[in-house]
N, CA, C and O of each residue as an XYZ file, in Angstrom:
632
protein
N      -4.803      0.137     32.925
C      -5.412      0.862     34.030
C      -6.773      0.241     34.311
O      -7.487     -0.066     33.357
N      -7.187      0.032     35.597
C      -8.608     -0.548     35.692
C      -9.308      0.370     36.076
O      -8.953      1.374     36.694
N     -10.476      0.033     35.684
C     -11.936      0.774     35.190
C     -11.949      1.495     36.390
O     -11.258      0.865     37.191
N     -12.420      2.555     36.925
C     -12.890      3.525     37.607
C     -14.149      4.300     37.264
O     -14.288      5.447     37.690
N     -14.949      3.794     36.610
C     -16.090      4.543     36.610
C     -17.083      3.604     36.749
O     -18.231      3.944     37.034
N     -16.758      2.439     36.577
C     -18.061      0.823     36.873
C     -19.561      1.785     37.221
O     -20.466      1.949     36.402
N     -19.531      2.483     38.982
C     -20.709      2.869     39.102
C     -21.759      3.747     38.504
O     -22.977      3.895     38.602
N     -20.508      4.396     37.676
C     -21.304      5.973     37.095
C     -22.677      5.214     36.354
O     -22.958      4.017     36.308
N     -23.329      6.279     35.856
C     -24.617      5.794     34.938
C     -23.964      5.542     34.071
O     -22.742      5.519     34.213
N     -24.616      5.240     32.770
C     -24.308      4.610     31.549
C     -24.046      5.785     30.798
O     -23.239      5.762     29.869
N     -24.704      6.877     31.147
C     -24.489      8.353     29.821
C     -23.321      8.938     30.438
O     -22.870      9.734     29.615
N     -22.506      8.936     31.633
C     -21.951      9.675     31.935
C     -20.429      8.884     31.653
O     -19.331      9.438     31.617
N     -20.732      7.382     31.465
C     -19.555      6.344     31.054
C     -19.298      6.535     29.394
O     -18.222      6.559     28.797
N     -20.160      6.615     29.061
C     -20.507      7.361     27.444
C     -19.524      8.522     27.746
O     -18.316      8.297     27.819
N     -19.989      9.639     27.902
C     -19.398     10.460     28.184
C     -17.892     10.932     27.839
O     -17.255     11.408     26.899
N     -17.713     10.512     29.170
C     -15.550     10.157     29.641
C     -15.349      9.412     28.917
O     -14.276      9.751     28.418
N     -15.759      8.309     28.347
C     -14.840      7.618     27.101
C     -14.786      8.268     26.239
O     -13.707      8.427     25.668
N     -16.011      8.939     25.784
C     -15.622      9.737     24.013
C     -14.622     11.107     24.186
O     -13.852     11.689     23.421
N     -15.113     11.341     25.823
C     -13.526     12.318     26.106
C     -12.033     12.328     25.794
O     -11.264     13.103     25.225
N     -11.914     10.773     26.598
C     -10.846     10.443     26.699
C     -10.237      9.444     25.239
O      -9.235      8.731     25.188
N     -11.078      9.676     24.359
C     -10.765      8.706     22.877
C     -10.864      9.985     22.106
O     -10.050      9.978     21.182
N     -11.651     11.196     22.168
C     -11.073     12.563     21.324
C      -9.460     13.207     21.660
O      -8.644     13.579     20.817
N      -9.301     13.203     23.127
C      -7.930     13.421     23.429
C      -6.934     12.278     23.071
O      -5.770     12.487     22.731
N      -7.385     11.313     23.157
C      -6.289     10.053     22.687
C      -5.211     10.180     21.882
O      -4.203      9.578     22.251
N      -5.132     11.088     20.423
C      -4.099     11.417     19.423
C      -3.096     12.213     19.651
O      -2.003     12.494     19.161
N      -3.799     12.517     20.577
C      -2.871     14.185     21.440
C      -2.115     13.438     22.589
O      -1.367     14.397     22.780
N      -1.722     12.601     23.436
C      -1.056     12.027     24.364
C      -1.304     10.763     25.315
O      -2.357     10.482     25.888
N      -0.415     10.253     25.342
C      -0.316      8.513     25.426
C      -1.105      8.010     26.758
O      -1.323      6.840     27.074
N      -1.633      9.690     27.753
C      -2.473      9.488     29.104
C      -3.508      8.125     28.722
O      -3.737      7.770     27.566
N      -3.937      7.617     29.664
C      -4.937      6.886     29.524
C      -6.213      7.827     29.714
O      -7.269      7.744     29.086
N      -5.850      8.839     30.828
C      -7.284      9.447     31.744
C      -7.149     11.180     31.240
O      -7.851     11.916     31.932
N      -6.438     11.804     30.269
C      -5.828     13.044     30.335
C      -7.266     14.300     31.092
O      -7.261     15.504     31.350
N      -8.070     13.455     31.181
C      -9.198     14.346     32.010
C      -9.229     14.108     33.516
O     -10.330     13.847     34.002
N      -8.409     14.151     34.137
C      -8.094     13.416     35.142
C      -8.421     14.934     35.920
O      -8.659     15.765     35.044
N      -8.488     15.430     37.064
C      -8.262     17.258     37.518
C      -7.273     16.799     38.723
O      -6.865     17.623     39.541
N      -6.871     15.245     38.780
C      -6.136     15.151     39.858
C      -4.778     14.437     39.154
O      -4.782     13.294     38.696
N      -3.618     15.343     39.161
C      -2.571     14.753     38.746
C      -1.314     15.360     39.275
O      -1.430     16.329     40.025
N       0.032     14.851     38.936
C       0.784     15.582     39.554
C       1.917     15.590     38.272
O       1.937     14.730     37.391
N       3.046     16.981     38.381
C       3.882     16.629     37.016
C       4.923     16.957     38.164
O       4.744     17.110     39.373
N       6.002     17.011     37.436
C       7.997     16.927     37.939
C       8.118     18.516     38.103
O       7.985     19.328     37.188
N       8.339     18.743     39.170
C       8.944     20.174     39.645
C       9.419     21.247     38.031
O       9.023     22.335     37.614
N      10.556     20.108     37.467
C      11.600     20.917     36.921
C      10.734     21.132     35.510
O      11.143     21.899     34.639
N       9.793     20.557     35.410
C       8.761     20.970     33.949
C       7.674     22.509     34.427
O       7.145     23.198     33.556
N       7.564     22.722     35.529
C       6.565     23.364     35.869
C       6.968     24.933     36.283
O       7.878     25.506     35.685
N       6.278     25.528     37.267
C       6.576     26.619     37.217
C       7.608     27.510     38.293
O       8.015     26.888     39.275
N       7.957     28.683     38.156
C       8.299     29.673     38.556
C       7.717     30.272     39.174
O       7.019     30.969     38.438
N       7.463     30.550     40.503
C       6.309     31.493     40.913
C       6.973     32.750     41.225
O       8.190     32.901     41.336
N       5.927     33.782     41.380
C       6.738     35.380     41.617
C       5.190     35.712     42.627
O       4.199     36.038     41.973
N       5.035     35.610     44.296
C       4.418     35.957     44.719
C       4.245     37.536     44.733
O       3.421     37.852     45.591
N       4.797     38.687     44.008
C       5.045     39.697     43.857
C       3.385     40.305     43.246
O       2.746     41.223     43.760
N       2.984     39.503     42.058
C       1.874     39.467     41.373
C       1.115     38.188     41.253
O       0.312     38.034     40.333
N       1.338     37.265     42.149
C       0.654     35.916     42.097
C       0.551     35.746     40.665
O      -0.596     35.723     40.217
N       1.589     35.613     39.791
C       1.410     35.084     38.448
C       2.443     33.887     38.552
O       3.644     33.925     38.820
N       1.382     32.504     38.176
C       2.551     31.695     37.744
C       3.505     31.473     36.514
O       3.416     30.277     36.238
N       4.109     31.902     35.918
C       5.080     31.437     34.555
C       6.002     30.621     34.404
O       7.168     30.644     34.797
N       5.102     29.463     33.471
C       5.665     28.005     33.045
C       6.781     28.158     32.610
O       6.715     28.729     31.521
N       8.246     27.839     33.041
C       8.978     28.061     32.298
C       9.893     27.519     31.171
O      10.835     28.006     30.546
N       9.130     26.087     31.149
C       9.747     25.428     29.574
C       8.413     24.688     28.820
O       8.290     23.903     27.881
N       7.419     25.424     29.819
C       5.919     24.615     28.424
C       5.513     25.531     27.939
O       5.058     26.329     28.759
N       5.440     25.866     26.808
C       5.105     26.583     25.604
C       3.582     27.293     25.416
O       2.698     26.540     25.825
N       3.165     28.368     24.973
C       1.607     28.144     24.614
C       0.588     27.800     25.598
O      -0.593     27.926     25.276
N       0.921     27.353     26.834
C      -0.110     26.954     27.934
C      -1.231     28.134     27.874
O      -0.983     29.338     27.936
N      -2.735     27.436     27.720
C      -3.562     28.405     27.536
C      -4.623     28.507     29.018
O      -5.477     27.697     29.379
N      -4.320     29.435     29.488
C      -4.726     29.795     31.214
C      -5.942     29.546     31.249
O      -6.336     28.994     32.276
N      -6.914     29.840     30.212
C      -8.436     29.467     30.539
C      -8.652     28.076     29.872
O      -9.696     27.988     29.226
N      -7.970     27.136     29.906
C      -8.354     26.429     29.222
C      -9.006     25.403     30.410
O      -8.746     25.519     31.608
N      -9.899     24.382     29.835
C     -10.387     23.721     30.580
C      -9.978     22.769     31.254
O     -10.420     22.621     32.394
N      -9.062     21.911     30.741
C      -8.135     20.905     31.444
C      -6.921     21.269     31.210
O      -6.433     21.387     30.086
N      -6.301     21.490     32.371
C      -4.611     22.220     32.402
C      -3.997     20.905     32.190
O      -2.825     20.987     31.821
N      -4.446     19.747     32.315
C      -3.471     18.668     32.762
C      -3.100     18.615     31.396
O      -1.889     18.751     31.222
N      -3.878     18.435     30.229
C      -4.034     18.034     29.306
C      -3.200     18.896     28.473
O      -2.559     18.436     27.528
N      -3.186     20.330     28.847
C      -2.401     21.369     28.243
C      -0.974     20.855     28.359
O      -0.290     20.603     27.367
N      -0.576     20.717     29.549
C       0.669     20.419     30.438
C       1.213     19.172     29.857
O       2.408     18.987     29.626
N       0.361     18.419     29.660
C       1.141     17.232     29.009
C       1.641     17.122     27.349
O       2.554     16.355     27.042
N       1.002     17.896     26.417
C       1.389     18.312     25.302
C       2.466     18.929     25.035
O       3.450     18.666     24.342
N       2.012     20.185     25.971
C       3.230     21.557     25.857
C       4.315     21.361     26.815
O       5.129     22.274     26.672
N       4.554     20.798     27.449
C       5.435     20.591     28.399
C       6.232     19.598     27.713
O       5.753     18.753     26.957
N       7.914     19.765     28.098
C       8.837     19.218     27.216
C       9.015     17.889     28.143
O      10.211     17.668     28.331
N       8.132     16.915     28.793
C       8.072     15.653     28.999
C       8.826     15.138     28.412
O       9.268     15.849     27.509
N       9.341     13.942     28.477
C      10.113     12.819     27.756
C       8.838     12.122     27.561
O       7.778     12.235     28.177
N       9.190     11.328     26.507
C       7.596     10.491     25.580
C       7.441      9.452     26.772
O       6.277      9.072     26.892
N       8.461      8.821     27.812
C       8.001      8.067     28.461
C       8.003      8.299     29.756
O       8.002      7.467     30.664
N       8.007      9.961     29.853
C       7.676     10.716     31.636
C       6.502     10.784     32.000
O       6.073     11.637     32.778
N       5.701      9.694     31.365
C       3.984      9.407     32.078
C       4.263      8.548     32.825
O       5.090      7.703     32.482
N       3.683      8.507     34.019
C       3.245      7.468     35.247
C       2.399      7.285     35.575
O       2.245      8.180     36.405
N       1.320      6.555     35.581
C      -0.167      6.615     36.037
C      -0.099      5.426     37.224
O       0.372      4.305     37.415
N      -0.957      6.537     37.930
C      -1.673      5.402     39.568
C      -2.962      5.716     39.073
O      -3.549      6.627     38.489
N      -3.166      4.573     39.553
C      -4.773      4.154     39.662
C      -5.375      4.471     40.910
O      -5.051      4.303     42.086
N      -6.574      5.098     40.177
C      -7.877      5.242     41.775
C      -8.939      5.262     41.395
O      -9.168      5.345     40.188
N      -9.949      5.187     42.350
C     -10.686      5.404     41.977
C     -11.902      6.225     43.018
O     -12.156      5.844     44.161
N     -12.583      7.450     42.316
C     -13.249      8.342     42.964
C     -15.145      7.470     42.949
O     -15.834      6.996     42.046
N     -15.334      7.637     44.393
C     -17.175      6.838     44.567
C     -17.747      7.491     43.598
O     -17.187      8.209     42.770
N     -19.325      7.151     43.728
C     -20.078      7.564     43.079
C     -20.498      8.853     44.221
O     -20.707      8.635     45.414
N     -20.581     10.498     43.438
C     -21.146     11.464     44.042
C     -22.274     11.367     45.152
O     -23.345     10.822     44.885
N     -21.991     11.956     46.518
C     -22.788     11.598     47.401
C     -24.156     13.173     48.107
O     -25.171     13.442     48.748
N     -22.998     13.679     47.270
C     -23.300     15.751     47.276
C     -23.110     16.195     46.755
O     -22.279     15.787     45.943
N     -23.523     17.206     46.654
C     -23.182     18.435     46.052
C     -23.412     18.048     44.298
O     -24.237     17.153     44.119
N     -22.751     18.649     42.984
C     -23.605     18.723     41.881
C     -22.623     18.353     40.638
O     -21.758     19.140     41.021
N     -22.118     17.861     39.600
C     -21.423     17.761     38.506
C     -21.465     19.074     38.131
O     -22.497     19.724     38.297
N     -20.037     19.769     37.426
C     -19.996     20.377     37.283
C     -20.006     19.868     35.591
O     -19.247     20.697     35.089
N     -20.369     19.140     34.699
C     -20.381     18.820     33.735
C     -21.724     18.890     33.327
O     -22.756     18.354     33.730
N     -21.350     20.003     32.065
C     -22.731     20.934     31.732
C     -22.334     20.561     30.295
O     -21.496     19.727     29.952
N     -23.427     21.676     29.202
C     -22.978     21.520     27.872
C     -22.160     22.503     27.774
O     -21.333     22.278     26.892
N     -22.000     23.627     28.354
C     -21.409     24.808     28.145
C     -19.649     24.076     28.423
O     -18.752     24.535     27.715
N     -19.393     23.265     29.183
C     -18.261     22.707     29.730
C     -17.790     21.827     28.637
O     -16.648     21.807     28.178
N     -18.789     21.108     28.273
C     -18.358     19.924     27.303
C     -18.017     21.032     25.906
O     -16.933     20.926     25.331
N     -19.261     22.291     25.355
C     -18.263     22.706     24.314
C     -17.133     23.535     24.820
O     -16.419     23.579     23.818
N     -16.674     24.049     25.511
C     -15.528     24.295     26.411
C     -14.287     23.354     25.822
O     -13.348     23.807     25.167
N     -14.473     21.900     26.199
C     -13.824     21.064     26.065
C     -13.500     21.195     24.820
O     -12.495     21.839     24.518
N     -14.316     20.592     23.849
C     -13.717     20.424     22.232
C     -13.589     21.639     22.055
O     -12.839     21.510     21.087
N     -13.712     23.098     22.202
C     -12.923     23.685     21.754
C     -11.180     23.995     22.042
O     -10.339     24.537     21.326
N     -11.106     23.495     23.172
C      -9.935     23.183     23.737
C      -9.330     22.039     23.216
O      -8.104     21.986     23.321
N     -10.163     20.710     22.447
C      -9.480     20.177     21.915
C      -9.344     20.520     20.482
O      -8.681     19.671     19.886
N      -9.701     21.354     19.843
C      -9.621     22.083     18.319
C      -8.045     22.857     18.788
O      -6.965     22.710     18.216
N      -8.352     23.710     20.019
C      -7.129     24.501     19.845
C      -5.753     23.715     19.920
O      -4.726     24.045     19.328
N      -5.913     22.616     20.754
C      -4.719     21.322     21.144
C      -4.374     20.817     19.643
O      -3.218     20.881     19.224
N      -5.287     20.384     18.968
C      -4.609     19.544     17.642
C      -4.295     20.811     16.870
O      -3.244     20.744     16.233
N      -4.953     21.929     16.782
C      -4.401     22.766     15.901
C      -2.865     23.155     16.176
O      -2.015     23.272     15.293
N      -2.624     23.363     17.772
C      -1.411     23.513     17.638
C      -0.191     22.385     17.662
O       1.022     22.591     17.624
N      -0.930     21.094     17.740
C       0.197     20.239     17.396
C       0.366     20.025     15.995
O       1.463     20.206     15.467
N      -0.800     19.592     15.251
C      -0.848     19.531     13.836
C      -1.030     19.830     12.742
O      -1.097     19.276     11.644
N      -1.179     21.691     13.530
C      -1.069     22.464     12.275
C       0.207     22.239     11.114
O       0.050     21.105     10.661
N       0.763     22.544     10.815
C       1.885     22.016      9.757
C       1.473     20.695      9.161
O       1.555     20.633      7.934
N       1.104     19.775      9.714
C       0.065     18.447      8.787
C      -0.863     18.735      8.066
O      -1.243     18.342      6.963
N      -1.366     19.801      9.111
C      -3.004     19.775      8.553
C      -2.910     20.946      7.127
O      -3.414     20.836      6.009
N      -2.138     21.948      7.657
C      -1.690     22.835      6.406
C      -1.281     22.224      4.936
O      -1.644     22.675      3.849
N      -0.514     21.192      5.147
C      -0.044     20.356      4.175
C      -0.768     19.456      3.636
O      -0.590     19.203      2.444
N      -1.623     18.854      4.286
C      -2.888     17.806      3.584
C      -4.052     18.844      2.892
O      -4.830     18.484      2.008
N      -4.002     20.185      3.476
C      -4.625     21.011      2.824
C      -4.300     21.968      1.318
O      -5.087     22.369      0.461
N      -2.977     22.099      1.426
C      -2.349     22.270      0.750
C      -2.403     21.539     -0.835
O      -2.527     21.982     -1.977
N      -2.296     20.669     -0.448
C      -2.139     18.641     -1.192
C      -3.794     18.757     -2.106
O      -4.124     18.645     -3.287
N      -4.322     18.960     -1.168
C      -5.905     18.859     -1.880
C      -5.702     19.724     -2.737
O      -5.137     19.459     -3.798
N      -6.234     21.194     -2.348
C      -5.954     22.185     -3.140
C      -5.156     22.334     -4.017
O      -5.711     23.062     -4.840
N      -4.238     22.102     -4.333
C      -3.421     21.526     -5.963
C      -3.707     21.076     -6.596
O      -3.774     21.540     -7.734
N      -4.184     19.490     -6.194
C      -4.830     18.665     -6.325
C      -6.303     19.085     -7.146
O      -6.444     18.500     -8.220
N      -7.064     19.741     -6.874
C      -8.129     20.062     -7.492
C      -7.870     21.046     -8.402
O      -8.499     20.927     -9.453
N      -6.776     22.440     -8.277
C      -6.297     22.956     -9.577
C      -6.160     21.700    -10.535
O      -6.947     21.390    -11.429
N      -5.127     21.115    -10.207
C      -4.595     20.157    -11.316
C      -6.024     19.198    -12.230
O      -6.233     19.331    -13.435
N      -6.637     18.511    -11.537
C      -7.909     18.306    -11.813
C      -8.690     18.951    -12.962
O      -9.139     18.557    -14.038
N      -8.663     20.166    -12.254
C      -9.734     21.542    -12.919
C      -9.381     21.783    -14.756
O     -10.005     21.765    -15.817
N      -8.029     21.997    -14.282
C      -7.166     22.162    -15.494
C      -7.111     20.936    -16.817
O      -7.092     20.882    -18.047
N      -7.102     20.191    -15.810
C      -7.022     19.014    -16.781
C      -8.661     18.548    -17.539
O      -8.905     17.964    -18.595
N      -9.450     19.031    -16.609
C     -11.077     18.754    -17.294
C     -10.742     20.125    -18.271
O     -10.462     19.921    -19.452
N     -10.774     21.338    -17.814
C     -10.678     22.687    -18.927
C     -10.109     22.064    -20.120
O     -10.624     22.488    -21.155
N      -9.239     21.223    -20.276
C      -8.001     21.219    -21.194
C      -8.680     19.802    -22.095
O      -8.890     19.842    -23.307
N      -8.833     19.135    -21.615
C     -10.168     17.886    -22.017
C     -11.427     18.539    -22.129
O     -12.192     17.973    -22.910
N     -11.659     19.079    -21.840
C     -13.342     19.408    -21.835
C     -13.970     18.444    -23.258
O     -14.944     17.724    -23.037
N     -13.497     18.469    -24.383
C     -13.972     17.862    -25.350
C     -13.978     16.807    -25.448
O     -14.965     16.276    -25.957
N     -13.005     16.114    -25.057
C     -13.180     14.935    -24.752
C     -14.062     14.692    -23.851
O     -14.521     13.599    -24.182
N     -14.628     15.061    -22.839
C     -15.649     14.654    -21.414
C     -16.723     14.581    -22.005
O     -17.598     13.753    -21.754
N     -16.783     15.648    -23.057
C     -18.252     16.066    -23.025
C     -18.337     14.353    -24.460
O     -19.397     13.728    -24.449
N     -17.741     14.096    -24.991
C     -17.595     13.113    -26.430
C     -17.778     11.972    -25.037
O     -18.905     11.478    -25.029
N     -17.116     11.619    -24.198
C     -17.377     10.185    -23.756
C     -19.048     10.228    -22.693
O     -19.666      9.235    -22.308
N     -19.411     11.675    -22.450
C     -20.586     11.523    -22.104
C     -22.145     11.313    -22.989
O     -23.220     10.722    -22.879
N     -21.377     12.283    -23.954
C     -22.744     11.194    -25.321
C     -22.401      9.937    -25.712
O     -23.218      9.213    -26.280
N     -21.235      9.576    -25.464
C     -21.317      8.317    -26.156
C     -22.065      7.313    -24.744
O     -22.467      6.181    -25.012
N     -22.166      7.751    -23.562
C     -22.702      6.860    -22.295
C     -24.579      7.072    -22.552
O     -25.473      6.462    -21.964
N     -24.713      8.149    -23.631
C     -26.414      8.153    -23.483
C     -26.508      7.378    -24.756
O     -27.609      7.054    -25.201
């Protein structure tokens, strides 16, 4: 994909990259911060103008306040691994009006990306946690059970 941000300042190129390299593990997008995208009819929703509620009806977990839907949508949504398509564009440099990119937005963001990996990799992360925690019983036990020995090879080091 070619560069689209060349003009921005330098902090705001900072920025969107460390965005788009925290979301990186989570889906194969190049731009997943994109607010302009489009997905396939048959992934998306159901509408019921009855109560203006939309309901996704095969993406999972979609979290309504979240800050980037695209990003939601591409996780939780039962995509095929290779139903990404990216066009390239590119938006000028702002001529009006104000960034809506604040700090309140940016922690917005990572918490939206805490909730994204938690729900993809919880079951990993449970398990590497898991792993430790044994891991340091087993440890523990094994110094308790040695203790005499630890304490004999530490006088013999003075």
């Amino acid at each position: 994909m070619e560069k689209t941000n060349v003009k921005w300042p330098v902090h705001r190129r900072v920025i969107s990259t460390g965005a788009r390299l925290l979301a990186r593990p989570l889906t194969s997008a190049s731009d997943p911060m994109s607010g302009f995208f489009g997905i396939h009819k048959k992934y998306v929703p159901s509408y019921f103008p009855n109560n203006l509620t939309v309901q996704f009806t095969q993406a999972s977990d979609l979290n309504p306040h979240g800050f980037k839907i695209a990003l939601d949508l591409l996780l939780k949504s039962p995509l095929p691994i290779d139903g990404i398509t990216e066009v390239p564009f590119s938006f000028g440099t702002r001529k009006e009006g104000e960034s809506k990119l604040t700090g309140k937005v940016m922690l917005r963001y990572l918490q939206q990306l805490g909730e994204l990996y938690w729900w993809k990799y919880a079951g990993l992360i449970l398990s590497f946690l898991l792993v430790f925690v044994i891991s340091l019983l087993v440890i523990g036990i094994q110094l308790y059970i040695h203790w005499d020995h630890v304490r004999l090879l530490r006088s013999i080091k003075q």
